[in-house]
HTML snippet that shows the backbone in 3Dmol.js (N, CA, C, O; Angstrom):
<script src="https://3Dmol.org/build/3Dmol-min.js"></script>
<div id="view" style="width:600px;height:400px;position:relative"></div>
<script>
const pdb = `
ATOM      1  N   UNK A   1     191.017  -9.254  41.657  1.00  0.00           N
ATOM      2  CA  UNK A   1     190.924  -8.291  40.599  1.00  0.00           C
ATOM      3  C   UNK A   1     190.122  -7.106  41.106  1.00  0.00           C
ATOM      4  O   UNK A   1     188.965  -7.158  41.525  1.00  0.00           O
ATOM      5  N   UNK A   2     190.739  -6.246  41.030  1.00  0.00           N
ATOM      6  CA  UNK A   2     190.448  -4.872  41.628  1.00  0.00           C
ATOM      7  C   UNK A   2     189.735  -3.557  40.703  1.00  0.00           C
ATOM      8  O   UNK A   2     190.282  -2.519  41.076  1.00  0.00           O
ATOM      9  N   UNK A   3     188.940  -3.341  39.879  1.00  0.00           N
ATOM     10  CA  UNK A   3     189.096  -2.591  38.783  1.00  0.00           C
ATOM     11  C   UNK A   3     187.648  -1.425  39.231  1.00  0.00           C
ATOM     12  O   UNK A   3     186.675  -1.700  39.933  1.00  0.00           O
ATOM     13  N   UNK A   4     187.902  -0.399  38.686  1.00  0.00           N
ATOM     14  CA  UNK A   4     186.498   0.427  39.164  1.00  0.00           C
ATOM     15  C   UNK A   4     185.652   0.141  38.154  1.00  0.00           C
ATOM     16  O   UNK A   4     185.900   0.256  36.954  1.00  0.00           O
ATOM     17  N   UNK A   5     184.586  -0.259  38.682  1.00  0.00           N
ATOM     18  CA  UNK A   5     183.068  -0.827  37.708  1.00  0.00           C
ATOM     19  C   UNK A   5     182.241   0.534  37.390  1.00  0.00           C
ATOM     20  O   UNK A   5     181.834   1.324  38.242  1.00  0.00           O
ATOM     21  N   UNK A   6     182.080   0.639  36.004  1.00  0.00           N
ATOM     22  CA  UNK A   6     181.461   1.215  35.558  1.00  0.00           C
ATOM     23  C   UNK A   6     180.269   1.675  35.915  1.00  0.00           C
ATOM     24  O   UNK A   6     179.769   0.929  36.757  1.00  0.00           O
ATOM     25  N   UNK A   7     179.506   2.698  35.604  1.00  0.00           N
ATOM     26  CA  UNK A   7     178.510   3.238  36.128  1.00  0.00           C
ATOM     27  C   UNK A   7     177.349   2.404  35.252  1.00  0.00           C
ATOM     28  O   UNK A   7     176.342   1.962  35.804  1.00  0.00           O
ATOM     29  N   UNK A   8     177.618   2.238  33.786  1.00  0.00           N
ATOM     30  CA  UNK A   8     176.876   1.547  33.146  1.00  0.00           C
ATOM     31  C   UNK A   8     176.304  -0.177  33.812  1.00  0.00           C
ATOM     32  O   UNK A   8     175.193  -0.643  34.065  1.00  0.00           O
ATOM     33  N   UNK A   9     177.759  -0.735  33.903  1.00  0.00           N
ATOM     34  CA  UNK A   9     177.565  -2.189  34.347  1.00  0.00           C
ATOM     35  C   UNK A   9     177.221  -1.964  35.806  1.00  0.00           C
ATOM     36  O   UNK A   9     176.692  -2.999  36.210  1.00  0.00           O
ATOM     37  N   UNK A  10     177.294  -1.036  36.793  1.00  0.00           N
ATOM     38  CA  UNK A  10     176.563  -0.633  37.544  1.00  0.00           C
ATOM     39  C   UNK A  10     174.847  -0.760  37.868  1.00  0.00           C
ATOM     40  O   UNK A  10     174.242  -1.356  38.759  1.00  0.00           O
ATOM     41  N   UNK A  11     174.335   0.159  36.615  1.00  0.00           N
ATOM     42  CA  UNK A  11     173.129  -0.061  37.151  1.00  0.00           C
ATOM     43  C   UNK A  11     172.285  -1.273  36.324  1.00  0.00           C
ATOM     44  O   UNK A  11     171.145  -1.596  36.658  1.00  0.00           O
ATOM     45  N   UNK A  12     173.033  -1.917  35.162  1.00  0.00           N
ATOM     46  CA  UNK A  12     172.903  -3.522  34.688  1.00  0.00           C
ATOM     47  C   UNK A  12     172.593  -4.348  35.940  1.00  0.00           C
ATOM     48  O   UNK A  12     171.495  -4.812  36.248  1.00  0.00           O
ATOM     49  N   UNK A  13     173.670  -4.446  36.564  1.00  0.00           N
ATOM     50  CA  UNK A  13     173.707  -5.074  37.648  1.00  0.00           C
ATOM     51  C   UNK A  13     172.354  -5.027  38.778  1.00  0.00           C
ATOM     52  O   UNK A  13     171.578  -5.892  39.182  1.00  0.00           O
ATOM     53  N   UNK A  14     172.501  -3.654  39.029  1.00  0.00           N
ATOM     54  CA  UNK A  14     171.075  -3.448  40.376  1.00  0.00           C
ATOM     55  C   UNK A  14     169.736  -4.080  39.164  1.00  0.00           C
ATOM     56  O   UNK A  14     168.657  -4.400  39.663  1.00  0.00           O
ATOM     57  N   UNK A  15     169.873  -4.175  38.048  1.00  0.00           N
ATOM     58  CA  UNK A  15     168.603  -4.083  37.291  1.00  0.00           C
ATOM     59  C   UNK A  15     168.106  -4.973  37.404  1.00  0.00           C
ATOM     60  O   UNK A  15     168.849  -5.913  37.121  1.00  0.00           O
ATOM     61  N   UNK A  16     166.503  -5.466  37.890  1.00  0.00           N
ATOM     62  CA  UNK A  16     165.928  -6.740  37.933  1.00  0.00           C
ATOM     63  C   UNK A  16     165.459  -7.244  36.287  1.00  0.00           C
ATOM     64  O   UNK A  16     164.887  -8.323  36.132  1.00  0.00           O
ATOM     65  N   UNK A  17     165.690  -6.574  35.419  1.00  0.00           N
ATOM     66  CA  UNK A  17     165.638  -6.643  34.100  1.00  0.00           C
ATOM     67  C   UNK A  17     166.641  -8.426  33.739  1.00  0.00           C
ATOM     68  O   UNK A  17     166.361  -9.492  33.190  1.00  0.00           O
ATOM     69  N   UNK A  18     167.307  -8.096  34.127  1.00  0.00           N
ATOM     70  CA  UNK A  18     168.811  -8.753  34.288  1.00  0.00           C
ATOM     71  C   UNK A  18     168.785  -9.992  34.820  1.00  0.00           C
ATOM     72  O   UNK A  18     168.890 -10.189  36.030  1.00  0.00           O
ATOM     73  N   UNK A  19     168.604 -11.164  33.710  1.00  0.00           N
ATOM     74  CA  UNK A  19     167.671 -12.461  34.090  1.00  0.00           C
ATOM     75  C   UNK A  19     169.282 -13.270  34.831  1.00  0.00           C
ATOM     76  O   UNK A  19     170.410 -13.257  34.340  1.00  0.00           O
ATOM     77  N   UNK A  20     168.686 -14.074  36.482  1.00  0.00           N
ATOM     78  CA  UNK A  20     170.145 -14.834  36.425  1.00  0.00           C
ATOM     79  C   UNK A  20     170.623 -16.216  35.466  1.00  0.00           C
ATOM     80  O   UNK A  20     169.826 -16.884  34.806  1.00  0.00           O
ATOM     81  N   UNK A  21     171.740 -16.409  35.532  1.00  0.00           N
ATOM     82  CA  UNK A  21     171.808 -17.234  34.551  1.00  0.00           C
ATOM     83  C   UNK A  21     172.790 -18.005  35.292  1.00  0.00           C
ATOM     84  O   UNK A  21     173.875 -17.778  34.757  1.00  0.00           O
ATOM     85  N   UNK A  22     172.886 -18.537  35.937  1.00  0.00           N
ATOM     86  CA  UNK A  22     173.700 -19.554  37.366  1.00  0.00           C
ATOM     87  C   UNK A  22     173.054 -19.538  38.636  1.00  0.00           C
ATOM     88  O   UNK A  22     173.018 -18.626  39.461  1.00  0.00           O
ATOM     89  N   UNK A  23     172.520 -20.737  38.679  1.00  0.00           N
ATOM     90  CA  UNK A  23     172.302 -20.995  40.013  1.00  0.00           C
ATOM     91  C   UNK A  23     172.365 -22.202  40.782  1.00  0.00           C
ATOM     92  O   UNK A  23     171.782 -23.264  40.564  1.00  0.00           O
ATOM     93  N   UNK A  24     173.463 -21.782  42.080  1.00  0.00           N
ATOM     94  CA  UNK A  24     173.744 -23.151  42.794  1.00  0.00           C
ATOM     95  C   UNK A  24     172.784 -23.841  44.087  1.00  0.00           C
ATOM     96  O   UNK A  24     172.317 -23.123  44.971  1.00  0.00           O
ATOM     97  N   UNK A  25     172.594 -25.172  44.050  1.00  0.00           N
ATOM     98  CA  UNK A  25     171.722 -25.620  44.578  1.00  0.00           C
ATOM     99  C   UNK A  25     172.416 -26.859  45.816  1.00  0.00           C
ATOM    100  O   UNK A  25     173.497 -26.546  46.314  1.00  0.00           O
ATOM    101  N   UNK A  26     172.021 -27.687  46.089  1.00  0.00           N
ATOM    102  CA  UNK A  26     172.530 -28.339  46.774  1.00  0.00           C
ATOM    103  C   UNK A  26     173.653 -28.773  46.684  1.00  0.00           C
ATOM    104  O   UNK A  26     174.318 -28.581  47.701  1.00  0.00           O
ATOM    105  N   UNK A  27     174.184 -29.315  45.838  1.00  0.00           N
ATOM    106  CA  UNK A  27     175.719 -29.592  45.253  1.00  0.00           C
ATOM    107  C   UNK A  27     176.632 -28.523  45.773  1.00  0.00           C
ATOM    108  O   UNK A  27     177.577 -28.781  46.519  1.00  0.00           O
ATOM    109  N   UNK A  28     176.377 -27.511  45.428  1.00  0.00           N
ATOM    110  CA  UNK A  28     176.872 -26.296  46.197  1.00  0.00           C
ATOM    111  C   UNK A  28     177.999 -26.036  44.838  1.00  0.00           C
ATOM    112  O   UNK A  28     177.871 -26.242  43.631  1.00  0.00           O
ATOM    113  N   UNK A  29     179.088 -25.511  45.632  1.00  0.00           N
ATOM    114  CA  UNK A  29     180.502 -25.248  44.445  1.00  0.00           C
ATOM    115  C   UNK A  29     181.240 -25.984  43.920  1.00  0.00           C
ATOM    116  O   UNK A  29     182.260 -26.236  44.560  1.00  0.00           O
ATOM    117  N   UNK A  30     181.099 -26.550  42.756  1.00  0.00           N
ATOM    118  CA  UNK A  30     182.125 -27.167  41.897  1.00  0.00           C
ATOM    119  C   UNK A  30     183.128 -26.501  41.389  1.00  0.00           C
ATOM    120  O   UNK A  30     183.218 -25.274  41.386  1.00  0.00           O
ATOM    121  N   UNK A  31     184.156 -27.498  40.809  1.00  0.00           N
ATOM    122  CA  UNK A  31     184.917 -26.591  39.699  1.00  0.00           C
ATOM    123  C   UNK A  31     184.471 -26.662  38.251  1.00  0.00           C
ATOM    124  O   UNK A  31     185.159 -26.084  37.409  1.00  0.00           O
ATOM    125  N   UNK A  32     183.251 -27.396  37.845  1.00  0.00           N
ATOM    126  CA  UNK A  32     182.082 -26.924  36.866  1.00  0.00           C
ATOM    127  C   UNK A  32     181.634 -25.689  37.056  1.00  0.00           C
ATOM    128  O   UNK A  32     181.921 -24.856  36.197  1.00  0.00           O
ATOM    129  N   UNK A  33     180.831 -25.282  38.218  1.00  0.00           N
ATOM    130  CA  UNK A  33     180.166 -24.114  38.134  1.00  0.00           C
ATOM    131  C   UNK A  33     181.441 -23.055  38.030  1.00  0.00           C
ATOM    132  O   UNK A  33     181.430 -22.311  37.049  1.00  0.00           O
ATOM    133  N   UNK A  34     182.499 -22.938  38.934  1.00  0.00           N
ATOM    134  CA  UNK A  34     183.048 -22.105  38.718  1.00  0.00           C
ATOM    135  C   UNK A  34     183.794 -21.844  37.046  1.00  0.00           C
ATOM    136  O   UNK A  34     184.263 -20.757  36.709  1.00  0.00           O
ATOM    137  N   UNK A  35     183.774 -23.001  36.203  1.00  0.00           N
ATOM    138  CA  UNK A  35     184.622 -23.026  34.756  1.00  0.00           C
ATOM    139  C   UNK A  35     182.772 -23.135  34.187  1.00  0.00           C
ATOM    140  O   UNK A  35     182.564 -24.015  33.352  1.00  0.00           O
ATOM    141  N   UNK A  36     182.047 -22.633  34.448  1.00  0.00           N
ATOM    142  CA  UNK A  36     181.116 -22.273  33.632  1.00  0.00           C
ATOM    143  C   UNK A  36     180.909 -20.330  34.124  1.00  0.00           C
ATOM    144  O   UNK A  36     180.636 -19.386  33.383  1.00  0.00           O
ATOM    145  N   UNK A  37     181.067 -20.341  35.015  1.00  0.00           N
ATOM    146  CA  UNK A  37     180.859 -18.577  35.242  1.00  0.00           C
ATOM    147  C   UNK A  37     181.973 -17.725  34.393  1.00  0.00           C
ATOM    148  O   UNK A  37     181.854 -16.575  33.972  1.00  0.00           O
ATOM    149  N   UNK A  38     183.205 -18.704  34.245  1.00  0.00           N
ATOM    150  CA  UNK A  38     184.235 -18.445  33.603  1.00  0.00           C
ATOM    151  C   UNK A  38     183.641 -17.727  32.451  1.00  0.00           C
ATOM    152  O   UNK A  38     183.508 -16.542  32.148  1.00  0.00           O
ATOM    153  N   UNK A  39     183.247 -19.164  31.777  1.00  0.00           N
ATOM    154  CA  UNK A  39     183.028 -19.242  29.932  1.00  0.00           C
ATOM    155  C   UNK A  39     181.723 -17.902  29.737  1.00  0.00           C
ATOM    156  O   UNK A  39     181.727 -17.050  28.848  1.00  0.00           O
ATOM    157  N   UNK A  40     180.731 -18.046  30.797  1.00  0.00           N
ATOM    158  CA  UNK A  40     179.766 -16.604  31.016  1.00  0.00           C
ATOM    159  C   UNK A  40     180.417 -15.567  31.127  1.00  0.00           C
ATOM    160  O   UNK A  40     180.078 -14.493  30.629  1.00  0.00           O
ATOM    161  N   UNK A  41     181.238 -15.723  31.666  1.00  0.00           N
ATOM    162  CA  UNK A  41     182.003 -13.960  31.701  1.00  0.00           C
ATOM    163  C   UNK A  41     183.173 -13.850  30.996  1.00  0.00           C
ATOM    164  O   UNK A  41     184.010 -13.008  31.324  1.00  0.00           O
ATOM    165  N   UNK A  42     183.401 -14.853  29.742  1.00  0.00           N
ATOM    166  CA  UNK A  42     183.985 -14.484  28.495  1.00  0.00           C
ATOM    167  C   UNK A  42     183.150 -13.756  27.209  1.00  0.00           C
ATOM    168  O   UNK A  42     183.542 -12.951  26.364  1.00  0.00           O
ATOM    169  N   UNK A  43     181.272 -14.658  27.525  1.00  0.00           N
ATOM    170  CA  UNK A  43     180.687 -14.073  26.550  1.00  0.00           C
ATOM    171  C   UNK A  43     179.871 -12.889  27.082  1.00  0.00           C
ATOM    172  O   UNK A  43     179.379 -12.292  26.125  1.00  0.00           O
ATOM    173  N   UNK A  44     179.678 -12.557  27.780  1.00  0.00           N
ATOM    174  CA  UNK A  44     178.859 -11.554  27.913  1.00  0.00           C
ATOM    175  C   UNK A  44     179.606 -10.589  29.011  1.00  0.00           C
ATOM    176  O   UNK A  44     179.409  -9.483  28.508  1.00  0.00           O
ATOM    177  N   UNK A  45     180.047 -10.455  29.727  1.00  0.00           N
ATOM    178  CA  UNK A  45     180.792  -9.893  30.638  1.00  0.00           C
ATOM    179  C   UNK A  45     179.995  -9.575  32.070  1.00  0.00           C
ATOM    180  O   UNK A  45     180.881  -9.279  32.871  1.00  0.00           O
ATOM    181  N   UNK A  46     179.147  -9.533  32.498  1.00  0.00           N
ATOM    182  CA  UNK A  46     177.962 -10.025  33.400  1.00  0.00           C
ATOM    183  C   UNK A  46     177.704 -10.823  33.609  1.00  0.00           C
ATOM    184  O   UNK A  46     177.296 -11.313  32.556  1.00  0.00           O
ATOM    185  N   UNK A  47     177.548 -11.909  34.816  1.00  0.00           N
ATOM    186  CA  UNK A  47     176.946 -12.866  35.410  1.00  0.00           C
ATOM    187  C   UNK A  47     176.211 -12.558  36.552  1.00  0.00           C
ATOM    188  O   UNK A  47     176.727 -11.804  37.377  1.00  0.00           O
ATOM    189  N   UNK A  48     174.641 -13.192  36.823  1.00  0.00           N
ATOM    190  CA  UNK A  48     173.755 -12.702  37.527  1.00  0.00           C
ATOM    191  C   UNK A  48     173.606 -14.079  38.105  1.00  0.00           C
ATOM    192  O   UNK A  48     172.956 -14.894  37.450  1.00  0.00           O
ATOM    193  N   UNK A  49     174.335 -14.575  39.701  1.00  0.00           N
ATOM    194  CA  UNK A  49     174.251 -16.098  40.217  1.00  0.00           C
ATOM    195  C   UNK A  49     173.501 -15.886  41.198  1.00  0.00           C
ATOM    196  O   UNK A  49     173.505 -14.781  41.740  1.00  0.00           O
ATOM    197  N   UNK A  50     172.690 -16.919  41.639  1.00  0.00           N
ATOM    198  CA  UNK A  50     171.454 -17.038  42.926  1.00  0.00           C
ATOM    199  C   UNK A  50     172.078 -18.391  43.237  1.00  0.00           C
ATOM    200  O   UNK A  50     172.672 -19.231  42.561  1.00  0.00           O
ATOM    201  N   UNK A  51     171.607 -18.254  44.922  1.00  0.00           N
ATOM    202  CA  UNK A  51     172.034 -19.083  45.665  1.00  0.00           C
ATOM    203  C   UNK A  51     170.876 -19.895  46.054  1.00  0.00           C
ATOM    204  O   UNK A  51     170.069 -18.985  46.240  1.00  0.00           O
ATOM    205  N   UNK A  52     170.238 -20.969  46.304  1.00  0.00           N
ATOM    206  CA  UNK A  52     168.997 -21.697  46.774  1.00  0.00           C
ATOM    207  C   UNK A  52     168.886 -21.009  48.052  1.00  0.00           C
ATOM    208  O   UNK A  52     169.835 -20.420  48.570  1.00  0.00           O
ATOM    209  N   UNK A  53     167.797 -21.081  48.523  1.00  0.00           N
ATOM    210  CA  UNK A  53     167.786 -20.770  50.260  1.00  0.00           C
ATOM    211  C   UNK A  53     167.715 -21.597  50.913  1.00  0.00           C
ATOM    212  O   UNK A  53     166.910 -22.505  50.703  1.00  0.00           O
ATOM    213  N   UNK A  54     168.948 -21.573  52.459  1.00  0.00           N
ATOM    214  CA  UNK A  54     169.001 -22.726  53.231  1.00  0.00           C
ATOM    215  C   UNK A  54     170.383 -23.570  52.431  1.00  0.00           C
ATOM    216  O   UNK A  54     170.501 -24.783  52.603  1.00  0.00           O
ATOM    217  N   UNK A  55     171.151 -22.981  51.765  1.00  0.00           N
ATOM    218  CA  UNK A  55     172.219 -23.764  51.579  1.00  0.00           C
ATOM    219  C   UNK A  55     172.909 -23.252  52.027  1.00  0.00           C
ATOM    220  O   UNK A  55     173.365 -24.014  52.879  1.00  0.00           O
ATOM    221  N   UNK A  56     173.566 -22.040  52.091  1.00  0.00           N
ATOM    222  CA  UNK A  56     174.487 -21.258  52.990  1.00  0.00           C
ATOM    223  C   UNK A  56     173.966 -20.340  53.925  1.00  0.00           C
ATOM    224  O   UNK A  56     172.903 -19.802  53.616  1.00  0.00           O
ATOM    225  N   UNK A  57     174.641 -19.959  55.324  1.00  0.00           N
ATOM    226  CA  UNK A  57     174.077 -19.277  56.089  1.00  0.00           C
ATOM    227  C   UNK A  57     174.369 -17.639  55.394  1.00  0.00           C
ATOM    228  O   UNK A  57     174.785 -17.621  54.236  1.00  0.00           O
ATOM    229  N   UNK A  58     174.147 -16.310  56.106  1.00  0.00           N
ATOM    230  CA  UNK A  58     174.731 -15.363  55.618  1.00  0.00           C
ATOM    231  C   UNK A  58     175.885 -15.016  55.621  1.00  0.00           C
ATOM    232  O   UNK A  58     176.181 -14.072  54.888  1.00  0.00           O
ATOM    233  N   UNK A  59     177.009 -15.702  56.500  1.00  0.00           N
ATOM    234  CA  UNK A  59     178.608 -15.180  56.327  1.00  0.00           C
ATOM    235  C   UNK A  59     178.927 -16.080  54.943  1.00  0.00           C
ATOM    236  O   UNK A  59     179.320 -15.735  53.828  1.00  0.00           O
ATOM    237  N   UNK A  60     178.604 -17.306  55.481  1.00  0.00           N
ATOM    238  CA  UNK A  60     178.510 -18.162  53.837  1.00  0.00           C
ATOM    239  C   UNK A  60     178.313 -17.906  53.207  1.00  0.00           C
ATOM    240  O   UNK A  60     179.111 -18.209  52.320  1.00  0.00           O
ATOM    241  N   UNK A  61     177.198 -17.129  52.779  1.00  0.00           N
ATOM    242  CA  UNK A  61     177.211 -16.172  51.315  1.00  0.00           C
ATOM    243  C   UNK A  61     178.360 -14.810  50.606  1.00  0.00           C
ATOM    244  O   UNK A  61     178.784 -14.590  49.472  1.00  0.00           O
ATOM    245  N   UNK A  62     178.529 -14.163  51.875  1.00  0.00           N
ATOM    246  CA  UNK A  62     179.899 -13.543  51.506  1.00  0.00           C
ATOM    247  C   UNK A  62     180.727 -13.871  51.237  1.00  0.00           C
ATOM    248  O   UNK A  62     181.324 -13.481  50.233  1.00  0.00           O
ATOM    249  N   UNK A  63     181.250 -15.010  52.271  1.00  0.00           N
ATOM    250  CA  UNK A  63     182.367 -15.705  51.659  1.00  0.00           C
ATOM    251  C   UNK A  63     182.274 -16.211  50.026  1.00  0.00           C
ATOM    252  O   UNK A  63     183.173 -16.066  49.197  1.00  0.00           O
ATOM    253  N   UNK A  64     180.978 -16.824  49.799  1.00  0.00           N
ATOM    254  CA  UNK A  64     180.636 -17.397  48.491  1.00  0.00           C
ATOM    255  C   UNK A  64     181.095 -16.589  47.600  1.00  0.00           C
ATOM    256  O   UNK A  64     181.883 -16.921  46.714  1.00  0.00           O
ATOM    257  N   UNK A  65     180.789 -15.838  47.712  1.00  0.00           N
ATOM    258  CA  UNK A  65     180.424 -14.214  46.576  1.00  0.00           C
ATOM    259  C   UNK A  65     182.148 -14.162  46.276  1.00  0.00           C
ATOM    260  O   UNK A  65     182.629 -14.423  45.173  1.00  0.00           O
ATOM    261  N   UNK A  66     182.976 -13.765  47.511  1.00  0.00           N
ATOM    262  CA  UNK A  66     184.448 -13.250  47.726  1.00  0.00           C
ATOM    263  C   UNK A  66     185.127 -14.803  46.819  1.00  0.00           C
ATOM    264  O   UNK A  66     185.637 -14.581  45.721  1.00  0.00           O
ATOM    265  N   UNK A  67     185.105 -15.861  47.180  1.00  0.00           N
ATOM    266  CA  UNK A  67     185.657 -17.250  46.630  1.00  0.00           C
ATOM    267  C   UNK A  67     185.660 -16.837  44.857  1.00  0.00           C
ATOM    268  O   UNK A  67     186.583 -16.678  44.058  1.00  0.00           O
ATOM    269  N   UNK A  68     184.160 -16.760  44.726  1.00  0.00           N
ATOM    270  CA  UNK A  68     183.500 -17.382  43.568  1.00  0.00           C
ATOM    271  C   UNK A  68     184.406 -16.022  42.389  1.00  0.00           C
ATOM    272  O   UNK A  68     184.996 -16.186  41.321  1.00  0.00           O
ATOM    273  N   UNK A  69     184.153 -14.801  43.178  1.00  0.00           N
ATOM    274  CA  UNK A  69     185.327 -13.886  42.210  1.00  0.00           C
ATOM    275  C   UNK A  69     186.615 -14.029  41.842  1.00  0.00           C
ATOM    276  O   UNK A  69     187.288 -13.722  40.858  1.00  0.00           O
ATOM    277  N   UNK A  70     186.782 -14.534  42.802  1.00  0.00           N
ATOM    278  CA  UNK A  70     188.538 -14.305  43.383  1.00  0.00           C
ATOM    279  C   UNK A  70     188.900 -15.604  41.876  1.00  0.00           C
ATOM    280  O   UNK A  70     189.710 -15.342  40.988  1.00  0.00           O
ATOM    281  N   UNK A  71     188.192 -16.758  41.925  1.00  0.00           N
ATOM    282  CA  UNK A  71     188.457 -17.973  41.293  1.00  0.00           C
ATOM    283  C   UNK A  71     187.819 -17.795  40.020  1.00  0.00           C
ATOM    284  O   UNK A  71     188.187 -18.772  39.368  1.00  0.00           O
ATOM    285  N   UNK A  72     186.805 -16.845  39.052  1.00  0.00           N
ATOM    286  CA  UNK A  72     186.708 -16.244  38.152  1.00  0.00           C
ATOM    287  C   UNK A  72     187.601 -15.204  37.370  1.00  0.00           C
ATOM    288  O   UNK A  72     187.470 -14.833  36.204  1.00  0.00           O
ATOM    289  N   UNK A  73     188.562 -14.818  38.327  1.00  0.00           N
ATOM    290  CA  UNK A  73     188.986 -13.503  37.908  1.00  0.00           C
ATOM    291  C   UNK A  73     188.152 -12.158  37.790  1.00  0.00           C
ATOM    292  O   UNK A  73     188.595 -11.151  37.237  1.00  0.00           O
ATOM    293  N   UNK A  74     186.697 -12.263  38.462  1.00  0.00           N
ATOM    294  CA  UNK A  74     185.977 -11.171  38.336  1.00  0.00           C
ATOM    295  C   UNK A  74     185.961 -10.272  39.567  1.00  0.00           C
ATOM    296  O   UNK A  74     186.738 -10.312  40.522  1.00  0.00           O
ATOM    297  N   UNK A  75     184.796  -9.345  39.338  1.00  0.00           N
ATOM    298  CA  UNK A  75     184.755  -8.356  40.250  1.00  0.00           C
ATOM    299  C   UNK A  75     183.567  -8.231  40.929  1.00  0.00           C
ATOM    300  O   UNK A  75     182.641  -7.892  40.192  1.00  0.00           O
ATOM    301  N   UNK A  76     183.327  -8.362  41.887  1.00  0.00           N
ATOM    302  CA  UNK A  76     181.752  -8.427  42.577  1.00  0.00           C
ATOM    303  C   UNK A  76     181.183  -6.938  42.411  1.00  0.00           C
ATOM    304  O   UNK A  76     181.665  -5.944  42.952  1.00  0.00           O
ATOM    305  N   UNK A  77     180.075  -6.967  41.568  1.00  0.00           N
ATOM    306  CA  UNK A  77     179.502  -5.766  41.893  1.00  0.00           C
ATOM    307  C   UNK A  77     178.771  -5.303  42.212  1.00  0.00           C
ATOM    308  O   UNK A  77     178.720  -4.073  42.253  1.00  0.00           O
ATOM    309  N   UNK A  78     177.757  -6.167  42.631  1.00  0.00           N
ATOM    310  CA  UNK A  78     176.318  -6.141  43.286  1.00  0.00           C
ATOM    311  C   UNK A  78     176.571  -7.648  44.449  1.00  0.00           C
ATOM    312  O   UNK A  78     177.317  -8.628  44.422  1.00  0.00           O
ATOM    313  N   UNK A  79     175.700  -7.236  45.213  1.00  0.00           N
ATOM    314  CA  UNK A  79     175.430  -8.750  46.087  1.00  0.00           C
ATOM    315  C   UNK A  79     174.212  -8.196  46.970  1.00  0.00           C
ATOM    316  O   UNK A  79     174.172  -7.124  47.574  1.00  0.00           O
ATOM    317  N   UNK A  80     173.356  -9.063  46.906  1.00  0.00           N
ATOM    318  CA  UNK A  80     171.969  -8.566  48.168  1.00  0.00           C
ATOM    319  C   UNK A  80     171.404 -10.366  48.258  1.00  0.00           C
ATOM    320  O   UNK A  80     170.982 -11.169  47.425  1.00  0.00           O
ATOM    321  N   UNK A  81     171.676 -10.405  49.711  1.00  0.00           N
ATOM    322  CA  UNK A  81     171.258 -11.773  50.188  1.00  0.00           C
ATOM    323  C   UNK A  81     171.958 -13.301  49.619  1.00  0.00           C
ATOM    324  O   UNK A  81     172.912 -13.978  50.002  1.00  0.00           O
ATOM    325  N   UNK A  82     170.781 -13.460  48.328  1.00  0.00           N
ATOM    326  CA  UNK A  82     171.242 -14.758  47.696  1.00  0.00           C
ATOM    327  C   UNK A  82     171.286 -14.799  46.502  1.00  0.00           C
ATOM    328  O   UNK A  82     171.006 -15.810  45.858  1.00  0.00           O
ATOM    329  N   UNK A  83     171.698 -13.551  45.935  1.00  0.00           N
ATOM    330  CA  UNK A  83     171.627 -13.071  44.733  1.00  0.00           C
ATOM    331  C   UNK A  83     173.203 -12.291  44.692  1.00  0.00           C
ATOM    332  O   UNK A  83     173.664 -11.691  45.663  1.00  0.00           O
ATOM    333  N   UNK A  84     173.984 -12.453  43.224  1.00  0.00           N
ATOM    334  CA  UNK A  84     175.208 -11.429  43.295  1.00  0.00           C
ATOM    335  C   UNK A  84     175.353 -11.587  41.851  1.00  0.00           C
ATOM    336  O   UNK A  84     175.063 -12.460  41.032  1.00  0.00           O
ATOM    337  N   UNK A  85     175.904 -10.431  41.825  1.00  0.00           N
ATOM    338  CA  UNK A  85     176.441  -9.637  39.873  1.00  0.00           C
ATOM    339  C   UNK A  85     177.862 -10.004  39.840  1.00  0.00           C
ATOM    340  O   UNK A  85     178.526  -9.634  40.808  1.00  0.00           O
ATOM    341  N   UNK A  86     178.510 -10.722  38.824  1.00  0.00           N
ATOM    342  CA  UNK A  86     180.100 -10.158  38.526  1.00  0.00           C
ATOM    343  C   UNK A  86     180.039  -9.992  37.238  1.00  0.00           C
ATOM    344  O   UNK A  86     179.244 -10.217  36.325  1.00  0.00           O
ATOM    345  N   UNK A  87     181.392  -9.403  37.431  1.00  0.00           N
ATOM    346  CA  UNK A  87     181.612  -8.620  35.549  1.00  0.00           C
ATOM    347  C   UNK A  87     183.123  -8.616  35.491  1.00  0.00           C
ATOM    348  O   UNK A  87     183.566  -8.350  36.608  1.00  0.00           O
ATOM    349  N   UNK A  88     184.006  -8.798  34.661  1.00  0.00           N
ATOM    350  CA  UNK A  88     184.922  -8.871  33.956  1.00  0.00           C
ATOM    351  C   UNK A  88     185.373  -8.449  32.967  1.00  0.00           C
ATOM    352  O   UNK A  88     186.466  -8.851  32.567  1.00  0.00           O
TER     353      UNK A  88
END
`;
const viewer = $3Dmol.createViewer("view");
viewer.addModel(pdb, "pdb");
viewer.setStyle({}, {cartoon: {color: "spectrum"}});
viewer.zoomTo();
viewer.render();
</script>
């Protein structure tokens, strides 16, 4: 899903205001977490996910980020380290 992100959900996103509300830990990726980011980005249209440190290396995290949209239907719009925004 390809869509140009708003300037608004833009700076939502960079905002440390912007509490996360998913975060994967050792278990790593289910198809729970992913059908819960779902149901998050039906109600609010923002999801703010953190990654533990030491579970994925850094290509692993891109990839994470790229998977975890692609299988949401969302749009990545922030990502720094072990931290990433999508919106829908």
């Amino acid at each position: 899903m390809s869509k140009a992100v708003p300037d608004s959900i833009r700076r939502e996103a960079m905002s440390r205001d912007l509490p996360v509300t998913i975060r994967i830990g050792k278990s790593g990726v289910t198809e729970n977490l992913v059908e819960e980011i779902s149901v998050q980005l039906r109600k609010k249209s923002v999801v703010k996910i953190k990654v533990n440190r030491g579970i994925f290396d850094r290509d692993g995290v891109k990839q994470l980020w790229e998977y975890l949209s692609d299988a949401s239907d969302s749009v990545l719009v922030f990502a720094r380290g072990n931290v990433a925004v999508l919106w829908r």
